[in-house]
C-alpha positions as CSV (number, residue, x, y, z in Angstrom):
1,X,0.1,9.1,-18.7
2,X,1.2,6.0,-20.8
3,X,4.7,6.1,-18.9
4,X,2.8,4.8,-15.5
5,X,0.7,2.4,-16.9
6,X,4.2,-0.1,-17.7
7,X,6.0,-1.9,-14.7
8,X,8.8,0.4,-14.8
9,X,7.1,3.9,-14.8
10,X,5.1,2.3,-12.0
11,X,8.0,1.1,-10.0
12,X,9.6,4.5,-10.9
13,X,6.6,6.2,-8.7
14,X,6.3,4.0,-6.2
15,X,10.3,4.2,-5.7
16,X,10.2,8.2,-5.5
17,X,6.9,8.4,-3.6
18,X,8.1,6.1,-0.9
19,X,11.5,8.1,-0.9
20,X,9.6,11.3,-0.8
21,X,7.5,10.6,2.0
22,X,11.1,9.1,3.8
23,X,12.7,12.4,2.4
24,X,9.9,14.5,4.1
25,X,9.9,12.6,7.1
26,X,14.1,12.8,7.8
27,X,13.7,16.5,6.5
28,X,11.0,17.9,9.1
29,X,13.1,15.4,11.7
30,X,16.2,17.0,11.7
31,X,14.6,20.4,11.0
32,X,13.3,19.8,14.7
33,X,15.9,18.4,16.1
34,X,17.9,21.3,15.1
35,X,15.5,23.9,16.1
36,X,15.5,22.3,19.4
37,X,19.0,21.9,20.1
38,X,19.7,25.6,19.2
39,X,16.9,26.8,21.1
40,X,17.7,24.8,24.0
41,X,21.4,25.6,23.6
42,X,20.1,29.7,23.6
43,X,17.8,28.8,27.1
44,X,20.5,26.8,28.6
45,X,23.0,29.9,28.2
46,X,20.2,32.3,29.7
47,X,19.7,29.6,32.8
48,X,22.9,29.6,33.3
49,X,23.8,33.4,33.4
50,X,20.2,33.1,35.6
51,X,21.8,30.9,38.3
52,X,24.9,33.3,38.6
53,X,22.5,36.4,39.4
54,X,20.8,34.0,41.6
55,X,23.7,32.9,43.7
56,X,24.6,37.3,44.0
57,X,21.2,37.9,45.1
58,X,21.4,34.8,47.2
59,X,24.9,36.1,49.0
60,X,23.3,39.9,49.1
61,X,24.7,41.9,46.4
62,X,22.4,43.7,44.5
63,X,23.8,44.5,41.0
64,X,22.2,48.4,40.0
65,X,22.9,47.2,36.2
66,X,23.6,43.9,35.0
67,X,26.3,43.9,32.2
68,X,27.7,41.7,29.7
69,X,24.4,38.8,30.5
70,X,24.4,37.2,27.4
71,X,20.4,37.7,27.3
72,X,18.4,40.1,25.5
73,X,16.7,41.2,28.7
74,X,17.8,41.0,32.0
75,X,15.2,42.6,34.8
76,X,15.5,42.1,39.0
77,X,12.2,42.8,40.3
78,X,10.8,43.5,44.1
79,X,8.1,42.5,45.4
80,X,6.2,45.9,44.6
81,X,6.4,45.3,41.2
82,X,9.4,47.8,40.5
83,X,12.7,47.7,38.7
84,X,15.8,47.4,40.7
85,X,18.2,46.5,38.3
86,X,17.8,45.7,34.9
87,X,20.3,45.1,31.4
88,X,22.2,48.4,31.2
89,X,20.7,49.2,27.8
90,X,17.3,49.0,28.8
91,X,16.9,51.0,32.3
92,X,13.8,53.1,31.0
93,X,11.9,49.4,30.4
94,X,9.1,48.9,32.7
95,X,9.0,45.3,34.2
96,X,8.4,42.5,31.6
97,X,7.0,40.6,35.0
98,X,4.5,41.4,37.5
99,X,6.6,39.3,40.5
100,X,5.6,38.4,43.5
101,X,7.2,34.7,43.0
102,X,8.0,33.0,46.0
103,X,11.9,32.1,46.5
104,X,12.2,28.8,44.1
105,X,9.5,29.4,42.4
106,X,9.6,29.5,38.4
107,X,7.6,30.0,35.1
108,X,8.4,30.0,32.0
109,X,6.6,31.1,28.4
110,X,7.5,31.5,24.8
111,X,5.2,34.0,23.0
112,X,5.2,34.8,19.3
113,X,5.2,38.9,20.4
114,X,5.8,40.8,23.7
115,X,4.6,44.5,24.6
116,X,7.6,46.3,26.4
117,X,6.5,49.6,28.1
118,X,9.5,52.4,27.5
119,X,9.4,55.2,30.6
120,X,10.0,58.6,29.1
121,X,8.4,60.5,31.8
122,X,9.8,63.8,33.3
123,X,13.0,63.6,31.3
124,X,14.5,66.8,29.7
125,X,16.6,66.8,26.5
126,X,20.4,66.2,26.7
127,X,21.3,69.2,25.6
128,X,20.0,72.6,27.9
129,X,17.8,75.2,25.5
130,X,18.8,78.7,26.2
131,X,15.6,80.1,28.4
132,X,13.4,82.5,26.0
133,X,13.2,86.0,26.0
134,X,10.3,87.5,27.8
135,X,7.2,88.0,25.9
136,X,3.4,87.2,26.0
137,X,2.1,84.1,26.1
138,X,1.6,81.8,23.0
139,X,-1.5,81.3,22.0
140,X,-1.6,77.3,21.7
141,X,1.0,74.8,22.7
142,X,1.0,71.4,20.9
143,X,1.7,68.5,22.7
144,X,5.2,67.1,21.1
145,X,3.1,63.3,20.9
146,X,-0.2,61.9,21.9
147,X,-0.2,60.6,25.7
148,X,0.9,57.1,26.1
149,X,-1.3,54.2,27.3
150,X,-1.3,52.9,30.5
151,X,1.8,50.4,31.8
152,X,1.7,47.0,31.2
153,X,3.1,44.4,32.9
154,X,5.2,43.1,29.5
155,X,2.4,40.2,28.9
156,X,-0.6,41.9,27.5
157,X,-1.4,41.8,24.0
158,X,-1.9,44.8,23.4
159,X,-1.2,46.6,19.8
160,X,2.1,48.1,19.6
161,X,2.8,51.4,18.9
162,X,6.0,51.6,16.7
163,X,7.1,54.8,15.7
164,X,8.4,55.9,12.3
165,X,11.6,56.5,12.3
166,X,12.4,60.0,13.1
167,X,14.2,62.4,10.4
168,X,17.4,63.9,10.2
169,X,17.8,66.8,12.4
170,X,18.8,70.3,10.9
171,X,22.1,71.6,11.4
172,X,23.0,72.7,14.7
173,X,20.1,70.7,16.9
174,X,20.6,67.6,19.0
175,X,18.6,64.3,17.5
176,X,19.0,62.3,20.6
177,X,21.5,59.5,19.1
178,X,24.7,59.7,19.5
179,X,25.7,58.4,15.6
180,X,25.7,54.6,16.1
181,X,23.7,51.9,15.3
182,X,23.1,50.5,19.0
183,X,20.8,51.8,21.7
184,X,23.7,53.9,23.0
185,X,21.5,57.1,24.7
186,X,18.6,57.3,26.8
187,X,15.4,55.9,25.7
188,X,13.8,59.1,27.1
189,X,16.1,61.3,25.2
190,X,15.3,60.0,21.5
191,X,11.6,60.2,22.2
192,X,12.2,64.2,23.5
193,X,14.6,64.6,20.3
194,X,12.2,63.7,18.2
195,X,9.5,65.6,19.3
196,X,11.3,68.8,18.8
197,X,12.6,67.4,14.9
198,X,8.7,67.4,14.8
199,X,8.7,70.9,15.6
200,X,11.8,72.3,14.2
201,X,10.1,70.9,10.6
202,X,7.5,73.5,11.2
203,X,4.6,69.9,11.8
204,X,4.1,71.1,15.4
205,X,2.5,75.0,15.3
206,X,4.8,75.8,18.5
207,X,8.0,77.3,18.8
208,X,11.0,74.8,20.0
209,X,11.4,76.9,22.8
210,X,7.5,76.7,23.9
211,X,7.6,72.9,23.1
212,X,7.5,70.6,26.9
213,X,7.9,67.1,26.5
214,X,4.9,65.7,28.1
215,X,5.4,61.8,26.6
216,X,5.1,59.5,29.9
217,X,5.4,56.2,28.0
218,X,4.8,54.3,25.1
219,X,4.2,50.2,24.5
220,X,6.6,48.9,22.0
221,X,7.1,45.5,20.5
222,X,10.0,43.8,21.5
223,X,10.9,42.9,18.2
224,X,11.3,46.9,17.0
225,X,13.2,47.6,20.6
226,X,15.1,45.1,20.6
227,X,16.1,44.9,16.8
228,X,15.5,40.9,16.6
229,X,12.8,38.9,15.6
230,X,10.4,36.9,17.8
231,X,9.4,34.5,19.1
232,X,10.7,35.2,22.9
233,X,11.2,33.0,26.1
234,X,10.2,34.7,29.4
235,X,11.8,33.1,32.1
236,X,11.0,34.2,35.4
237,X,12.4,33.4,39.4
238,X,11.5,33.3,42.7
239,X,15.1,34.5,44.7
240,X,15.3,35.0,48.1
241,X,17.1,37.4,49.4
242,X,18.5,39.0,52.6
243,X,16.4,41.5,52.0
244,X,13.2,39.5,51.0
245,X,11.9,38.2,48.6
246,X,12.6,39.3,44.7
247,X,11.7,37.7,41.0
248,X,14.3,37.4,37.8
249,X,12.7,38.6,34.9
250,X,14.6,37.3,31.6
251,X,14.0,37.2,28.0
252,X,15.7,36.5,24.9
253,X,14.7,35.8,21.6
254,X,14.9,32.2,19.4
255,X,14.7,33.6,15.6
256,X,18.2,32.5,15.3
257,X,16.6,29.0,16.4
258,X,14.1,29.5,13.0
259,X,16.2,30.9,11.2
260,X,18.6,28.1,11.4
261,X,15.6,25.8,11.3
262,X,15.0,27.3,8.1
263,X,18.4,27.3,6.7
264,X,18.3,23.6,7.1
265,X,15.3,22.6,5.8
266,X,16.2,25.2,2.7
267,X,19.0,23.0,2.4
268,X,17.6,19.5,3.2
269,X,15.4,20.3,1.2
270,X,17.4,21.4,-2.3
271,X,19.5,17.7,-1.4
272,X,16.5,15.6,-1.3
273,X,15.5,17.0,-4.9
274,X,18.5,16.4,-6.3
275,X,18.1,12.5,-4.5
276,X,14.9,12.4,-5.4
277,X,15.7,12.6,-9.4
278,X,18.2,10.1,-9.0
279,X,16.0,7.6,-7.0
280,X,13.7,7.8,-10.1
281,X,16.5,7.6,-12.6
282,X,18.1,4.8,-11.0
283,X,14.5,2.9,-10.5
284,X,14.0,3.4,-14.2
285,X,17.5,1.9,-15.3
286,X,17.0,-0.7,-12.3
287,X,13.6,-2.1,-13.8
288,X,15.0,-1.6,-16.9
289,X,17.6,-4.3,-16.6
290,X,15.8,-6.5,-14.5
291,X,12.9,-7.3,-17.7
292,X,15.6,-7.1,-20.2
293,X,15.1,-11.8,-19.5
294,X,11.4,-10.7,-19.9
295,X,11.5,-9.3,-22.9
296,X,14.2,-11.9,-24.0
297,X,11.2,-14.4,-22.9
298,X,8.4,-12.5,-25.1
299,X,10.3,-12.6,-28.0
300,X,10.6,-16.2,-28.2
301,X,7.0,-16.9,-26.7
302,X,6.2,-14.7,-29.9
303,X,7.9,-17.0,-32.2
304,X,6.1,-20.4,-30.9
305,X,3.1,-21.2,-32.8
306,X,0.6,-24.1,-32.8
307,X,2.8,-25.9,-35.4
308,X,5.7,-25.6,-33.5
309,X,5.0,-26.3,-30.1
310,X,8.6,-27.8,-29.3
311,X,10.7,-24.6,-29.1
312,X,10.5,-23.3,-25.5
313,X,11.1,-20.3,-23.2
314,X,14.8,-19.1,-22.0
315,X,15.1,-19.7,-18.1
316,X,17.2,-17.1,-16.8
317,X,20.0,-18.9,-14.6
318,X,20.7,-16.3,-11.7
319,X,16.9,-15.1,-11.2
320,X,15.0,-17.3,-9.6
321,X,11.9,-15.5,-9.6
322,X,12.4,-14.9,-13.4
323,X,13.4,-18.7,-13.8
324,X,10.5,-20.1,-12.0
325,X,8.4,-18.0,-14.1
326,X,9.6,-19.2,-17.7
327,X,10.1,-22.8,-16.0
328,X,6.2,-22.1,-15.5
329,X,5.7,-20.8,-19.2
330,X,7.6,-24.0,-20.4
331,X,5.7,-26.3,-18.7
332,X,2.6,-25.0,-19.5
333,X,4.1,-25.7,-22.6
334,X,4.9,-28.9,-22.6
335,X,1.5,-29.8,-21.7
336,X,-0.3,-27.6,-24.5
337,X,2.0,-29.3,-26.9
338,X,0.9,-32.7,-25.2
339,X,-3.1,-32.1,-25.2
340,X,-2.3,-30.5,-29.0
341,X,-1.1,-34.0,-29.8
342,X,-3.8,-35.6,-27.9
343,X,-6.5,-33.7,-29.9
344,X,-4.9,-34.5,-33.3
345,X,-4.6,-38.0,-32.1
346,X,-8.2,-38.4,-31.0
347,X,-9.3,-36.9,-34.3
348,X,-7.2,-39.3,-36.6
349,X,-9.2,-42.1,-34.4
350,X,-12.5,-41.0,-34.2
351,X,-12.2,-40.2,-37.9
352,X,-10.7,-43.5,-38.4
353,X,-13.2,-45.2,-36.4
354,X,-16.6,-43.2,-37.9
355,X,-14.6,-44.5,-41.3
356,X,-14.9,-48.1,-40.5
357,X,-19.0,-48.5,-40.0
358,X,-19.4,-46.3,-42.8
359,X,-17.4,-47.6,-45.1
360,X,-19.2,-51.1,-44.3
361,X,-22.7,-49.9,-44.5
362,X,-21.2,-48.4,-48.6
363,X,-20.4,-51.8,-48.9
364,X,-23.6,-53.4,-48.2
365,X,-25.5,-50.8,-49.8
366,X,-23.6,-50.9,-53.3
367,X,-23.8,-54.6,-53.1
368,X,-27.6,-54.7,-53.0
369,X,-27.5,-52.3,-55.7
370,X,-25.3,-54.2,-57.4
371,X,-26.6,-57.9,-57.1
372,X,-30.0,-57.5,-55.6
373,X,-30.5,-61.2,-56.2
374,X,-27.7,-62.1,-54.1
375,X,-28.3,-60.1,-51.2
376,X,-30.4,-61.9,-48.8
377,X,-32.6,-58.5,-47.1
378,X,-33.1,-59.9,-43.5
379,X,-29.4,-60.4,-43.5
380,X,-28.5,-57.1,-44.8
381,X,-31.1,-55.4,-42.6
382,X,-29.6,-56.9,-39.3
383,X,-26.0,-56.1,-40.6
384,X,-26.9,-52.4,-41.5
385,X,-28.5,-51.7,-38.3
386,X,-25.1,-53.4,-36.1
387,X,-23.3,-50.5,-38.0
388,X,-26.0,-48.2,-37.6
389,X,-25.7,-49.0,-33.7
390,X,-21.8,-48.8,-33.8
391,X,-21.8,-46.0,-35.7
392,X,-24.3,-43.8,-33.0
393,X,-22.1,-45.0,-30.4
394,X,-19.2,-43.6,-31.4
395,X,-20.8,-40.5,-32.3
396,X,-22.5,-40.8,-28.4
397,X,-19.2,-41.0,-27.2
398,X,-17.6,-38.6,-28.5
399,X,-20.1,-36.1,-28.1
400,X,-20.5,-37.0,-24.7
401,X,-15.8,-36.2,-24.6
402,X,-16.4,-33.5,-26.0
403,X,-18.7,-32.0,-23.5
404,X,-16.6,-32.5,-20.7
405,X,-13.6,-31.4,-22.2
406,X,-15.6,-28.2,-23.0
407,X,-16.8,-27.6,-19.1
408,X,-20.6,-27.5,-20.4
409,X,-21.4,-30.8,-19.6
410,X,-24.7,-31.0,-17.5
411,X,-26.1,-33.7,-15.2
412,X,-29.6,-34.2,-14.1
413,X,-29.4,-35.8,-10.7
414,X,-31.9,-37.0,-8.4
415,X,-32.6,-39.6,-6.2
416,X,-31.4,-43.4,-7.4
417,X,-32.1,-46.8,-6.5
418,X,-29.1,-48.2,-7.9
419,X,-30.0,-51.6,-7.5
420,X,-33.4,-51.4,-10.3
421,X,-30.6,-49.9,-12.6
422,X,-27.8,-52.4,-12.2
423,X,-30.7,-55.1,-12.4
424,X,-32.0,-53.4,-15.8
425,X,-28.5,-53.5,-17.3
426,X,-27.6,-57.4,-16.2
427,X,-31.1,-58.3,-17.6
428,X,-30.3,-56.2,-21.1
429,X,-26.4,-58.0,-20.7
430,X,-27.9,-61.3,-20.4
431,X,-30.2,-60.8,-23.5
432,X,-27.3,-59.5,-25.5
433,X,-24.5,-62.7,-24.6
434,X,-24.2,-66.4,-23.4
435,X,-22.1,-65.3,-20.6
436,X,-23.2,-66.2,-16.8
437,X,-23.8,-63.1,-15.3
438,X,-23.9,-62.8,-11.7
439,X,-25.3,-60.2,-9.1
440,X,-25.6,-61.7,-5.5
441,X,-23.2,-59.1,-4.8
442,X,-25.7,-56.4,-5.5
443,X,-26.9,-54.2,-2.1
444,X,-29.7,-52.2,-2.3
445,X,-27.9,-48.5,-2.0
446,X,-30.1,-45.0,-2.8
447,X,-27.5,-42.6,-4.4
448,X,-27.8,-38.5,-5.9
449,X,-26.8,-39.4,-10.1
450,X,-27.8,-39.0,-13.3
451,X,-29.5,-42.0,-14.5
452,X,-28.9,-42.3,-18.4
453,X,-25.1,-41.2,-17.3
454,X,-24.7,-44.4,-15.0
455,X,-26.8,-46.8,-17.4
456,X,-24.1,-45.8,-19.9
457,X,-21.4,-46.2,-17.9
458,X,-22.1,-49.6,-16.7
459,X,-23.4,-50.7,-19.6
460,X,-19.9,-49.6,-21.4
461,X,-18.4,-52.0,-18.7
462,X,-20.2,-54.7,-18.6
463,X,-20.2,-54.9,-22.6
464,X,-16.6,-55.0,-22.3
465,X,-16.4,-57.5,-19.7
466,X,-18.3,-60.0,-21.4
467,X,-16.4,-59.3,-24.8
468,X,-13.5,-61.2,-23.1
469,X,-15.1,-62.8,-20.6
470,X,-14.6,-66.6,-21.0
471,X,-18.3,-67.4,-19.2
472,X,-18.8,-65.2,-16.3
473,X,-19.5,-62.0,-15.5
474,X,-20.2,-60.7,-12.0
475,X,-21.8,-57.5,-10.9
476,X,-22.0,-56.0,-7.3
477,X,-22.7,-52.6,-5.6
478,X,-21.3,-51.3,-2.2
479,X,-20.9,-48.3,0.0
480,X,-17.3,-47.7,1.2
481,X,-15.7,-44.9,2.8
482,X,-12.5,-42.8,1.5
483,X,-10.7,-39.6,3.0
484,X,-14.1,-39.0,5.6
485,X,-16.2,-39.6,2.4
486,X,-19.0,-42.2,1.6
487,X,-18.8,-43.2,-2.1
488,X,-21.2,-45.9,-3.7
489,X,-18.6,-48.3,-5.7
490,X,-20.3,-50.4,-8.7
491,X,-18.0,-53.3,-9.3
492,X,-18.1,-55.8,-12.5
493,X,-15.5,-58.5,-12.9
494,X,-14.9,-61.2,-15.7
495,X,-13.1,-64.4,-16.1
496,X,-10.9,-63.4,-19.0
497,X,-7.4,-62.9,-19.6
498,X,-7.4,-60.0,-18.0
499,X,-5.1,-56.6,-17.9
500,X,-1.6,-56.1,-16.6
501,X,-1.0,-54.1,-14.1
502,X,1.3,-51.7,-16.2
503,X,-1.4,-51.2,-18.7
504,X,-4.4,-51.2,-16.5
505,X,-4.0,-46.9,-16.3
506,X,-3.8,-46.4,-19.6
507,X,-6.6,-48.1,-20.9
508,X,-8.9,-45.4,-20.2
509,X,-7.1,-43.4,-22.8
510,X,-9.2,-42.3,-26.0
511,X,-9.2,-44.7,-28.4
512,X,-6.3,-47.2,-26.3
513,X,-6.6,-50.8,-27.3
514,X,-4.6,-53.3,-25.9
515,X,-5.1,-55.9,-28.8
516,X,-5.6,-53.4,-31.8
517,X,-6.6,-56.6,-34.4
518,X,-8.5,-58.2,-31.5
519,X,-10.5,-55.3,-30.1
520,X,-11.7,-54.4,-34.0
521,X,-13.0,-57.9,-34.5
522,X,-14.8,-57.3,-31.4
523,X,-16.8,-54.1,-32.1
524,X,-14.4,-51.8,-29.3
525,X,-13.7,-48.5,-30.6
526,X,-11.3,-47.6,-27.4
527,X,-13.3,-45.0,-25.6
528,X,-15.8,-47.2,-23.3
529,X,-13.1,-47.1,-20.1
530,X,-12.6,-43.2,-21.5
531,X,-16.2,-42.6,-21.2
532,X,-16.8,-44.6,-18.2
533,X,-13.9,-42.7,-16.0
534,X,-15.4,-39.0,-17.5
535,X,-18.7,-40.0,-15.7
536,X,-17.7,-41.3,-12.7
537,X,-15.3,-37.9,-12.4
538,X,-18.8,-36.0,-13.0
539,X,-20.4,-37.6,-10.0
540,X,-17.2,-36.2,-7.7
541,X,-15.4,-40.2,-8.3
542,X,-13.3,-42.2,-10.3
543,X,-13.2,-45.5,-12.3
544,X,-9.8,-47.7,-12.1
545,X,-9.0,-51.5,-12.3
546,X,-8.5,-53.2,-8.9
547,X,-7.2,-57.0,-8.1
548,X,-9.3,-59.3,-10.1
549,X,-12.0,-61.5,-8.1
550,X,-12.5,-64.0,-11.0
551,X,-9.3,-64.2,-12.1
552,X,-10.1,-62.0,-15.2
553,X,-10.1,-58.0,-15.0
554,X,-12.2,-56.0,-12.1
555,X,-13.4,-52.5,-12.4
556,X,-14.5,-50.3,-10.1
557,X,-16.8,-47.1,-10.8
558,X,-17.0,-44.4,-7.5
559,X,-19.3,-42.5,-7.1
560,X,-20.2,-39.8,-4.4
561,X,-23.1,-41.1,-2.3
């Protein structure tokens, strides 16, 4: 979707994923924590109603029924296994424990289901049937319900048998119940109603009278018995007793524990939607606001074009983040604006420059077409080729500029003897001007360059030295050291007037003369120093002027050894 792929529909998801998962997390927390609480506020009630019984048993009184407990299911147990007292609702219950526990002995369980075993054994109805009149035999009886399975100790897991609820009796017979909605009569006494509903309704073939009750027991799920949902805790204690030794069997259910559980998530739950859309509306507004400066800031960058480089960005006072960033933006500005000016500089020079030996080699040409007689051809020969010459070194320096600036220049280095090169170039120098040229101070030094790159730049230095030189130029090599690195330094000094020390930086600026009427009579276009500083940079140094030796001007190329 488009909406998450800007910062504010991302921010937005991040912002209510984060919440959700924190919304989850406090959610199922308390959840738990109230589940717990209630459930141990439901076992801490049954302990307690526990250590009561305990202290009777303890002192010798042995309750027959135990009223008003507060527990689902109250049971005292001997150590044969039998009931001796029990809740008063539930005497036809068979033990929900096996015993045996020895006096301080305890266990406890919670089980999602429990199988209670309901004693309906050799129980007649309520109500006394009027004996039948004599007569023969019947032919069949039916058995008012299938025999019952075997007693269980209360922790099997076995099936439960839950019968359908019996129907309405006919006028003038006895269902069992006595109208309410508790377990008000006898266990025993339902199940023997019931069976002779069956048979009034004409499903048994056996008359009511011929009908005995033969059901000895049936397992039940405490749930349907007890009318409450699982799951149930079965707490169970060793007492001792003057008469020996007996277990407390008690269980009562935690649904209202869930159930509350429930309710509270249910709840939780319906809040943290409702929070969750307002996280993500708020986030949205939030983000909103805080790019309104960035949008204020691409509008104007939208504005600024290459011929109008001066406007600049809007910094936003009270953000610092936003304000470093359009501080950033302007900056970068100021410096695009600067190497703009630069590059329209550098071409008004170099075409200014490339003007000069051309329009000088027009000149000579259209005056030996002019007045061939008056042209003297060795003359005009030499001059045209000292254009030629000037002109291919401008166009050899600029090329060479415009390499670098372009990242594609590419050097060819190997292994040098720098002392056959800087011997080469004072032999060339010496051919070329009158000046003394010196180089005791040359050390034999094996460098990793690019030969044509350092012929050129010390032969851009050393023409320049002896263009203002007064009579001596001196050339030397050395190694030095610098920041734990060896560099190889190529030194040339002259005896001229020299540079100040204000001016000796920016003289390797493009097309920078100090002595603009001076230089041209000369032959300097202003990019020897530029060209010479570009190549030591390429071999990992740097060119710069240093204290003069001769008195004149000393530069020093450096270059990685």
């Amino acid at each position: 979707m488009k909406i998450f792929q800007s910062i504010r529909g991302k921010v937005m998801a991040i912002s209510v994923a984060v919440s959700a998962a924190a919304m989850v997390a406090i959610t199922l927390a308390v959840t738990l924590a109230t589940g717990w609480a209630i459930g141990a506020t439901i076992e801490n009630s049954l302990d307690q109603r526990l250590d009561e019984i305990e202290e009777q048993l303890a002192a010798g009184e042995m309750p027959q029924e135990l009223r008003g407990t507060g527990a689902d299911l109250v049971q005292i147990i001997d150590d044969t296994g039998a009931v001796v007292a029990s809740s008063d609702w539930a005497t036809d219950v068979g033990p929900i424990s096996e015993g045996g526990l020895a006096a301080g002995e305890e266990r406890r369980e919670e089980r999602d289901r429990v199988s209670l075993h309901i004693d309906v054994a050799d129980e007649a109805d309520d109500t006394e049937e009027p004996a039948p009149e004599p007569g023969p035999e019947p032919a069949t009886t039916a058995p008012a319900s299938p025999a019952a399975p075997a007693a269980s100790s209360g922790y099997d897991d076995a099936p439960s048998y839950t019968p359908a609820p019996a129907p309405s009796a006919p006028a003038g017979g006895d269902s069992g119940y006595d109208g309410g909605s508790g377990y008000d009569g006898s266990i025993r006494s339902r199940f023997a109603a019931t069976a002779r509903v069956f048979a009034q309704s004409g499903l048994l073939d056996a008359d009511l009278a011929d009908l005995p009750v033969t059901v000895e027991g049936v397992n039940l799920d405490a749930s349907s018995v007890m009318g409450t949902e699982g799951p149930f805790v079965v707490v169970e204690r060793g007492v001792q007793t003057p008469d020996g030794a007996v277990t407390i069997a008690a269980m009562t259910s935690l649904a209202f524990a869930r159930e509350a559980m429930a309710t509270v998530a249910l709840i939780l739950a319906a809040v943290m939607l409702v929070a969750l859309i307002a996280v993500a509306g708020l986030s949205w507004l939030m983000v909103a606001r805080t790019l309104a400066p960035v949008e204020r800031m691409r509008l104007e960058a939208e504005g600024i074009s290459i011929s109008d480089l001066g406007r600049r960005l809007p910094v936003p006072e009270q953000d610092r983040d936003l304000g470093g960033l359009a501080t950033t933006f302007n900056d970068m500005l100021s410096r695009l604006e600067a190497a703009v000016a630069e590059q329209r500089r550098f071409v008004s020079d170099a075409s200014h420059e490339l003007k000069s030996p051309v329009a000088a080699i027009r000149v000579m040409l259209e005056t030996m077409r002019d007045h061939p007689d008056a042209v003297d051809a060795d003359t005009l020969s030499r001059d045209l080729l000292s254009e030629n010459d000037r002109l291919g070194g401008i166009v050899g320096n600029l090329l060479l500029l415009a390499r670098q600036d372009e990242g594609v220049s590419r050097l060819d280095k190997q292994q040098l003897d720098l002392c056959d090169l800087l011997f080469e170039e004072a032999t060339a120098l010496k051919a070329r001007t009158s000046c003394e040229v010196d180089v005791a101070g040359v050390e034999p030094v094996v460098c990793t360059a690019d030969h044509e790159a350092i012929s050129h730049a010390v032969r851009n230095v050393l023409d320049n030295a002896a263009r203002y030189a007064k009579g001596k130029v001196a050339l030397a090599c050395r190694l030095a050291e610098d920041a734990g690195k060896e560099y190889v330094e190529i030194v040339v000094s002259d005896d001229g007037p020299g540079i100040a020390p204000k001016d000796r930086e920016r003289v390797f600026g493009r097309f920078v003369r100090l002595e603009e009427g001076r230089s041209r009579k000369t032959g300097s276009t202003g990019l020897g120093l530029s060209v010479v500083r570009t190549i030591a940079r390429q071999h990992g140094g740097d060119a710069f002027f240093t204290e003069p030796e001769l008195g004149g001007a000393t530069v020093v190329i450096r270059i990685e050894a």
